[in-house]
VOBA-1610 file (N, C-alpha, C; in pm, whole numbers, padded with zeros to 5 digits, always signed):
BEGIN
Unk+10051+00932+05114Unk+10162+00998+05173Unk+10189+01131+05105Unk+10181+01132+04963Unk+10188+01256+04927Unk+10113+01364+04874Unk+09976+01313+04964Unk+09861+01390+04983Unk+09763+01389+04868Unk+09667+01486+04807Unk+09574+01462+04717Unk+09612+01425+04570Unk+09571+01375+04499Unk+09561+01429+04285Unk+09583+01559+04283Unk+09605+01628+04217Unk+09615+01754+04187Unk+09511+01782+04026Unk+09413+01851+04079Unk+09328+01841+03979Unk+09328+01874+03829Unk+09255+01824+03748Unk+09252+01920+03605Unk+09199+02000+03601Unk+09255+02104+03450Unk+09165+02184+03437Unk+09046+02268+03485Unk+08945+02111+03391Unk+08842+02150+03421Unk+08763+02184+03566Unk+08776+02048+03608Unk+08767+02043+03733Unk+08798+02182+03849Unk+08938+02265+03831Unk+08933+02337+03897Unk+08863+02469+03824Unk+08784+02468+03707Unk+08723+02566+03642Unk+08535+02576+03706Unk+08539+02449+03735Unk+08427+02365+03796Unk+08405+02443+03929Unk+08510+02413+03997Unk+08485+02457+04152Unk+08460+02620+04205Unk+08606+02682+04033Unk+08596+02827+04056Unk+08446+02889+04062Unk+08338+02861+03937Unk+08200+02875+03942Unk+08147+02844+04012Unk+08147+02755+04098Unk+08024+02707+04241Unk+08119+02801+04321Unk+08229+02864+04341Unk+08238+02936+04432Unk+08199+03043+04414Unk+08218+03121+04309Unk+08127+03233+04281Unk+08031+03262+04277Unk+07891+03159+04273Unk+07770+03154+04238Unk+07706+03163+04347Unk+07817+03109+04433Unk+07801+03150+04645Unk+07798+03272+04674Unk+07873+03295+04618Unk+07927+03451+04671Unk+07847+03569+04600Unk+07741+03515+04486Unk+07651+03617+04422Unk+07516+03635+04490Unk+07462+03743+04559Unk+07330+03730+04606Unk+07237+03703+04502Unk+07133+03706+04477Unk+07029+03681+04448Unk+07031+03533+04344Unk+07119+03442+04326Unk+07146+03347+04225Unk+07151+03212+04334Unk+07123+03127+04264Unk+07130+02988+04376Unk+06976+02975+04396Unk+06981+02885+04482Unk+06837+02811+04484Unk+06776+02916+04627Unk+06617+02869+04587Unk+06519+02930+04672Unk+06523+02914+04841Unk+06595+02826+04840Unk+06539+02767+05027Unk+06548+02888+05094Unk+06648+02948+05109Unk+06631+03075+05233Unk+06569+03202+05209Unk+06469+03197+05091Unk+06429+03322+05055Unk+06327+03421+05161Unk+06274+03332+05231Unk+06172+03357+05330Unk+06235+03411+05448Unk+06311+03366+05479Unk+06360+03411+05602Unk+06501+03527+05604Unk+06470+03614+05687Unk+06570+03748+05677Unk+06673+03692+05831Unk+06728+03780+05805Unk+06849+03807+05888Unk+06787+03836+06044Unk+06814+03715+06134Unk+06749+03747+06254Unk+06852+03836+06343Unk+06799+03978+06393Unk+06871+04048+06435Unk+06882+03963+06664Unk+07024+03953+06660Unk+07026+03874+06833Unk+07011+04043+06869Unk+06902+04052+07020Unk+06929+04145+07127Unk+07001+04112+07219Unk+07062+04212+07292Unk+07150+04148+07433Unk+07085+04148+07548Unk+07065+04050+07616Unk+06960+04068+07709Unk+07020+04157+07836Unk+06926+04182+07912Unk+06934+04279+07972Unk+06990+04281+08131Unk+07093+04383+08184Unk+07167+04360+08345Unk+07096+04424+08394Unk+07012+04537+08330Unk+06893+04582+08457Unk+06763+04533+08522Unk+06717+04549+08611Unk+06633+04458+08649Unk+06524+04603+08647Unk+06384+04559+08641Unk+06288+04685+08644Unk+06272+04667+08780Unk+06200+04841+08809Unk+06212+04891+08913Unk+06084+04758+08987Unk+06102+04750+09095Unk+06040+04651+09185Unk+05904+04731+09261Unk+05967+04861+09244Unk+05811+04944+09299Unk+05745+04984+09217Unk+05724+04969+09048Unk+05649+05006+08959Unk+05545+04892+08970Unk+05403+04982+08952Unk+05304+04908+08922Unk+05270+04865+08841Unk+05328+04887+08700Unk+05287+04772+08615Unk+05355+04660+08617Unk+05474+04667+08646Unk+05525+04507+08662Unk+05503+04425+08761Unk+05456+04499+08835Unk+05387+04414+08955Unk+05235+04337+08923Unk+05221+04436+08833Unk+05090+04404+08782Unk+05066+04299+08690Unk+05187+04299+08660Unk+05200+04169+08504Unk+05266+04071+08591Unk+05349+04066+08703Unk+05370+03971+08784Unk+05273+03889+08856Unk+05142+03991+08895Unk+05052+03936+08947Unk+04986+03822+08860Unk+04927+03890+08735Unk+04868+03795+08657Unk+04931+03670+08606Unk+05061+03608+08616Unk+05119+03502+08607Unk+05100+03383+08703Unk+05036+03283+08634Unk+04974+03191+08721Unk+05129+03110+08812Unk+05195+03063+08767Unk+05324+03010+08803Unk+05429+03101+08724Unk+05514+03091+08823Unk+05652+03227+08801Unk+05760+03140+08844Unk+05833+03121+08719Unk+05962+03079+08727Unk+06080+03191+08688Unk+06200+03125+08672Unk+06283+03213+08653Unk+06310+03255+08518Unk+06307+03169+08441Unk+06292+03154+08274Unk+06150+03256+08216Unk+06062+03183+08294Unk+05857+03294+08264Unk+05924+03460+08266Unk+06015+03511+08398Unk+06039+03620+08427Unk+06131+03695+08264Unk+06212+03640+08287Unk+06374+03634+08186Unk+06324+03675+08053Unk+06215+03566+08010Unk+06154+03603+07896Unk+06032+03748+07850Unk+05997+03755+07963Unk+05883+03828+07971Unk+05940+03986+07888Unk+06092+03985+08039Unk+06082+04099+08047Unk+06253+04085+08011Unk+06326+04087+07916Unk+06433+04018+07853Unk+06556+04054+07969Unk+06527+03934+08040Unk+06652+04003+08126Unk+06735+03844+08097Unk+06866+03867+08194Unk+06924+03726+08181Unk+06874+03661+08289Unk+06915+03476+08329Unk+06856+03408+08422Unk+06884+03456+08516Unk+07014+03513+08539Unk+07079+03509+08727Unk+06989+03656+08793Unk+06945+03783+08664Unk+06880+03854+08705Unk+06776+03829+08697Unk+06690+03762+08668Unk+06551+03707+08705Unk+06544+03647+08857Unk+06628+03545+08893Unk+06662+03442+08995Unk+06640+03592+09132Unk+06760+03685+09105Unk+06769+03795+09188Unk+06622+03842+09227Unk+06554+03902+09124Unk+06458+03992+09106Unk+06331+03892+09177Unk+06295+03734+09114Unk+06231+03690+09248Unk+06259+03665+09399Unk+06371+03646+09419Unk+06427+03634+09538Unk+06372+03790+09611Unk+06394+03872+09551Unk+06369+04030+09625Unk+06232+04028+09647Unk+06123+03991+09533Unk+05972+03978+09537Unk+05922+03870+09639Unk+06039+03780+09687Unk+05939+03712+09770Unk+05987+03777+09942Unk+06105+03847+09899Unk+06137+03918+10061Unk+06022+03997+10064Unk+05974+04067+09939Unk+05890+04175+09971Unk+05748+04115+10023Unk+05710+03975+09994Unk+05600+03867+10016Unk+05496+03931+09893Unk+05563+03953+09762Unk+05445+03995+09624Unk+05415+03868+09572Unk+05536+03763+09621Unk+05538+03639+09535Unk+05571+03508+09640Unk+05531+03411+09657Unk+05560+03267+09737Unk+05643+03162+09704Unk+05716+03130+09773Unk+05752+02961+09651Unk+05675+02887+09744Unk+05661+02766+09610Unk+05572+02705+09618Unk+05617+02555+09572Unk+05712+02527+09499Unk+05811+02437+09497Unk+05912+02466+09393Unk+05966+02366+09349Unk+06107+02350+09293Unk+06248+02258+09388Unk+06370+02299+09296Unk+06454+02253+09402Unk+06580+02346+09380Unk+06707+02285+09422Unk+06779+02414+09408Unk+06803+02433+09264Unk+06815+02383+09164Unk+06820+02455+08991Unk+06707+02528+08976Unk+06570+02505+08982Unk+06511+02570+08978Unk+06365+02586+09070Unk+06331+02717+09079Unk+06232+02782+09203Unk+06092+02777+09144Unk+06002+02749+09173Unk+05853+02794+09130Unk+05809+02877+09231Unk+05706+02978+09229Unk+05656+03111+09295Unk+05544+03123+09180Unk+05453+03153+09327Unk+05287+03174+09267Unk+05329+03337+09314Unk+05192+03384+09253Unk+05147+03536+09295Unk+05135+03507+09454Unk+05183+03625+09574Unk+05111+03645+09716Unk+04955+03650+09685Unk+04857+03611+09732Unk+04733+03642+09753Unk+04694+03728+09837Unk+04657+03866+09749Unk+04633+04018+09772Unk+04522+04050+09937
//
């Protein structure tokens, strides 16, 4: 009811040092030495141009084209990927070929 011990001394002399020893770079143990600071990008609201030939070209060579394959490729977000095939298959560059409504599969058109 009337909440914790209230510590000794030592004890809170104890805790002051492990908090500091946090707060010192280069001191403390090895585990994260390897790995740096992963910088996040923001993915992207533009979609590339639909009449450039190289992305058509790197579209072509994708054996199955989902919406995620796209997103990643070419860092966009999902709903602009989803868009950007939807436009490629009005244009007939790309087919579906199955899926369901969460998600679409699309082969290359055959040239």
């Amino acid at each position: 009811m009337g909440g914790a011990k209230k510590k000794s001394m030592a004890q809170m002399e104890k805790t002051q040092d492990q908090a500091d020893k946090k707060e010192e770079p280069g001191s403390g143990s090895k585990k994260g030495k390897g790995k740096g600071i992963i910088e996040k990008r923001p993915r992207g609201l533009q979609s590339p141009d639909l009449s450039d030939p190289k992305f058509i070209a790197e579209v072509q060579k994708m054996g199955a084209i989902t919406p995620f394959s796209i997103a990643s490729q070419f860092n966009l977000r999902l709903s602009v990927a989803k868009d950007l095939l939807e436009d490629l298959e009005k244009r007939r560059l790309v087919r579906l070929v199955g899926g369901n409504a969460r998600i679409r599969i699309y082969q290359p058109a055959a040239a």
